[in-house]
N, C-alpha and C positions, 0 to 999 in steps of 0.2 A: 544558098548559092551553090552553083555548079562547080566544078572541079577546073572548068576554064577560066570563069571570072577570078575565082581565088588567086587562080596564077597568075591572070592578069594584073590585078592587085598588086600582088608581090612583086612582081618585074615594071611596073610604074612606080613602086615607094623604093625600090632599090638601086631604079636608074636615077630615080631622082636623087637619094643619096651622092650618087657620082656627079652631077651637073650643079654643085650650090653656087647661090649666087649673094650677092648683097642681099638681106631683111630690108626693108622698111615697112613697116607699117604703123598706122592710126593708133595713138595709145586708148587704149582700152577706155579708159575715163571719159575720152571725146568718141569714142565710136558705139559704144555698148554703155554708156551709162547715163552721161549728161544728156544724151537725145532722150533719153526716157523721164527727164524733168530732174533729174536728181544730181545733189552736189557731188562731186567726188575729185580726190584727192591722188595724185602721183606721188609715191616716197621711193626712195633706193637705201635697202639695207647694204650694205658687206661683209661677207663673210668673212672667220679667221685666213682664211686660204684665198681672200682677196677677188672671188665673185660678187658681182655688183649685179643683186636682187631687185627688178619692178616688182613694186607691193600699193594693190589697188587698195582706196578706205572709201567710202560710204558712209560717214559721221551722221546725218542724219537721213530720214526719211522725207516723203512727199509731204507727211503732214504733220508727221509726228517730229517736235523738236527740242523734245528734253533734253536734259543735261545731265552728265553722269552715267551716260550709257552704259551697260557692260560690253564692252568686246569680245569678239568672236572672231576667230581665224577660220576662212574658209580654202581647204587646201587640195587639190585637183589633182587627179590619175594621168595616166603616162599615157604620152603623145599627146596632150593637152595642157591648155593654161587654165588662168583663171577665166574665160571667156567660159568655162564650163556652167557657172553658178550665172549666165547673163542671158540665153540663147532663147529665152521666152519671154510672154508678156511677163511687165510685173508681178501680176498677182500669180504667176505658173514659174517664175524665176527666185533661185532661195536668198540670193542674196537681194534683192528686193524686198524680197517677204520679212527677211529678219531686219530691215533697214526702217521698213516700213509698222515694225511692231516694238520699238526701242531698243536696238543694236546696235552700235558703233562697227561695222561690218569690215572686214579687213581680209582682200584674196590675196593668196601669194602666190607668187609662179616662180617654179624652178627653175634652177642655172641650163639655160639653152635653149630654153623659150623666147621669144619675141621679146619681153620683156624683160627678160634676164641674160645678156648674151654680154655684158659689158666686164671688164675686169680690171684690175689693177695694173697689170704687164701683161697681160697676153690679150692675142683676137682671138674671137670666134674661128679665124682661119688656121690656126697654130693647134698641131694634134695634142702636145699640151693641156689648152686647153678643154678636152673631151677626156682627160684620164682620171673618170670615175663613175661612181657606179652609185646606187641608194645609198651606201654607207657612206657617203659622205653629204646626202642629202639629210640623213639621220643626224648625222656630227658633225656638221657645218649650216647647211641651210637652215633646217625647223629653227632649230637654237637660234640663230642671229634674228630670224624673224619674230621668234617669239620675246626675243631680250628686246627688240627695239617697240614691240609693241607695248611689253610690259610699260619700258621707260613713257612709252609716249601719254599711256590712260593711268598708269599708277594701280592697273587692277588687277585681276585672275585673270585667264582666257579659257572662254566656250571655244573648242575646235570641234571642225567637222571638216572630215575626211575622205575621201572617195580613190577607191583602189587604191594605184600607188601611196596616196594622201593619207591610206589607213597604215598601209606597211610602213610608213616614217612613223606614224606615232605607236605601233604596237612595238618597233624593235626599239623607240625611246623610251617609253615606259617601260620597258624589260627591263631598261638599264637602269631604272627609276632619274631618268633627264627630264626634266623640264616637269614632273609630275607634280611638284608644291608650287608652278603658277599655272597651273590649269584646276579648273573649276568643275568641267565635266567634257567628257567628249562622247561625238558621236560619230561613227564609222559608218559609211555608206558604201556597200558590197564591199567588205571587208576582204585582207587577201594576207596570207602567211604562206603558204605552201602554195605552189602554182602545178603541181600534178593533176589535180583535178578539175584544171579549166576545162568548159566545155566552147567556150567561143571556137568557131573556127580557126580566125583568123591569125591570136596568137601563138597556138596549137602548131600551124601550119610556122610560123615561125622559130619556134621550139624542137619540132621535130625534124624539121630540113635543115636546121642548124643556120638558120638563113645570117642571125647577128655574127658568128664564127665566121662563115664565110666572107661577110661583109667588114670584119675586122680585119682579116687575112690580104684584103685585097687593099688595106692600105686608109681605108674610111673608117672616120673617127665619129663622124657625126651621123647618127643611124634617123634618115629622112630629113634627111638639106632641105632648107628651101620655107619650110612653114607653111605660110599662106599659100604660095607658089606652088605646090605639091596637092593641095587644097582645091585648088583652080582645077589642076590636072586629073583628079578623082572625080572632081564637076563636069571633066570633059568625057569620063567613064561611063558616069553614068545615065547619059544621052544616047551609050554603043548600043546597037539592037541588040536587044537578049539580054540585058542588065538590067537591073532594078533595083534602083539606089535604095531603099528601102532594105532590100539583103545584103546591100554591100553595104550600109550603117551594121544590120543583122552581125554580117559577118566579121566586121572589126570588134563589135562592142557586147556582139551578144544579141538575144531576140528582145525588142524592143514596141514596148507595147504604145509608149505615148509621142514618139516624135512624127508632128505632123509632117507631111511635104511642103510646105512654106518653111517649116525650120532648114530642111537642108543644105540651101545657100550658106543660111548664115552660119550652118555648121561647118563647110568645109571652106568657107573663109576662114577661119581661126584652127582648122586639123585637119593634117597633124601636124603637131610639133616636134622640133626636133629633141633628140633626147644624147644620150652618148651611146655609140656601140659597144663600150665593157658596159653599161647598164643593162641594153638588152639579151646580153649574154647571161648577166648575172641575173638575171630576171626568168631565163630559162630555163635554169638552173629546176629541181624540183624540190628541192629543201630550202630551209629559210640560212644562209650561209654567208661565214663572211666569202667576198668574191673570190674565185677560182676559175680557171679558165679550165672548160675540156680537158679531156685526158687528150683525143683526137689534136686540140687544138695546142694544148700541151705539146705533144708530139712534136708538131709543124714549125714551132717558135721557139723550143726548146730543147728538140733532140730527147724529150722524158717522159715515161709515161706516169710517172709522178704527179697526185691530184695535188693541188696548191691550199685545196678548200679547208678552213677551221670551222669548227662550227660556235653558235652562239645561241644563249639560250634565249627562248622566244616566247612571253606568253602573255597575257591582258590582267592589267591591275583592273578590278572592280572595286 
């Protein structure tokens, strides 16, 4: 994509930031699963720090209805839910696939997503509630989801992970968390270091410092809106001289398999909202507990003092 559409891009996900509005939308189970013939389940975890988690299950398959399934966590990349693992036919869709080959299927969406926006004292409207970053998805979310899954099946958990959904479990297992009720995992585009993205689009966010600037101006919640913002990307990609195709490209990287009938249903469900220290901390190019900018430091601090510690980061095999 062009060096216009990019910007355009950016100045639509970042106006949108400024204008949120109330979420509703269709829970997951009735929009994306039960229409495709298959049972499925709403739960709400809580975390220690009192976010109230939607956590989708899948118990059995279309045909297959053993008992004793093993489970599986299926856990989704940033600016997305779990709508990641639903966006195809069944048999092109993995949480189908593993539902439909004996898995007791279980997606989790993180705190700020459609499904996860609820909490014990705070709204979604309160800056508050936006003050955190992966390391507390590391040390709050995975753990609660992964305890209430243990409790629920009594077993091990298969995970499988997708971008951010990798960086929670490669900085748990550093810390060896959660690693004696997991069984095996597998990581889909794995990510530690984010210096060598080549995607445009989050690049273009990293380098303009777009999350800094977006925190600086008072916005907590980095792309308000969810589906609403979704809509407004669908209105993008109608503008002559755009090709929603490069602008899927250009957020997520070159993509070989998403047809053009997917695209509706894609920017119905992305993006999602996430926190602006996340996307800071995300910018970052080392794997780090968060720190803010030096630049950004400066601004809010009067210091050119980095904040950042570092933590050690590597894959149990």
């Amino acid at each position: 994509m062009d060096y216009t559409s990019t910007t355009l891009l950016l100045a639509v996900l970042l106006l949108a930031s400024a204008v949120a509005d109330d979420i509703s939308h269709d829970s997951l189970c009735k929009s994306m699963v039960e229409t495709k013939g298959y049972i499925c389940e709403e739960h709400k975890v809580t975390t220690k720090d009192g976010y109230i988690l939607g956590v989708q299950r899948i118990p059995v398959g279309r045909t297959s209805k053993m008992a004793n399934r093993p489970p599986v966590l299926l856990q989704h990349g940033i600016l997305m839910d779990a709508a990641t693992w639903l966006f195809n036919s069944p048999n092109k869709s993995l949480a189908f696939i593993l539902a439909d080959n004996g898995f007791d299927v279980w997606m989790g969406n993180n705190r700020g997503t459609i499904s996860s926006r609820g909490h014990t004292s705070l709204s979604a409207n309160d800056p508050a509630y936006w003050d955190w970053t992966w390391e507390q998805l590391v040390s709050d979310d995975l753990p609660a989801m992964y305890d209430y899954i243990h409790n629920q099946t009594r077993q091990k958990l298969y995970y499988v992970g997708h971008s951010l959904g990798t960086l929670l479990a490669l900085a748990s297992f550093s810390q060896e968390k959660l690693v004696n009720m997991t069984k095996s995992a597998a990581l889909l585009c794995p990510i530690a270091y984010t210096g060598q993205v080549t995607s445009m689009f989050p690049r273009a966010i990293a380098n303009t410092f777009l999350a800094d600037g977006t925190y600086l101006l008072g916005l907590r919640e980095f792309i308000a809106g969810g589906s609403a913002v979704g809509k407004l990307l669908e209105g993008v990609c109608h503008l002559p001289l755009i090709d929603c195709s490069n602008l899927v490209s250009t957020i997520a990287g070159p993509n070989c398999c998403i047809k053009p009938s997917t695209y509706d249903v894609f920017l119905d469900h992305a993006p999602q909202s996430t926190s602006t220290k996340n996307m800071i901390h995300l910018s970052q190019s080392k794997p780090l507990n968060f720190g803010y900018s030096a630049k950004l430091n400066f601004l809010l601090f009067k210091t050119m003092y980095s904040l950042n510690i570092k933590i050690n980061l590597y894959v149990h095999v």
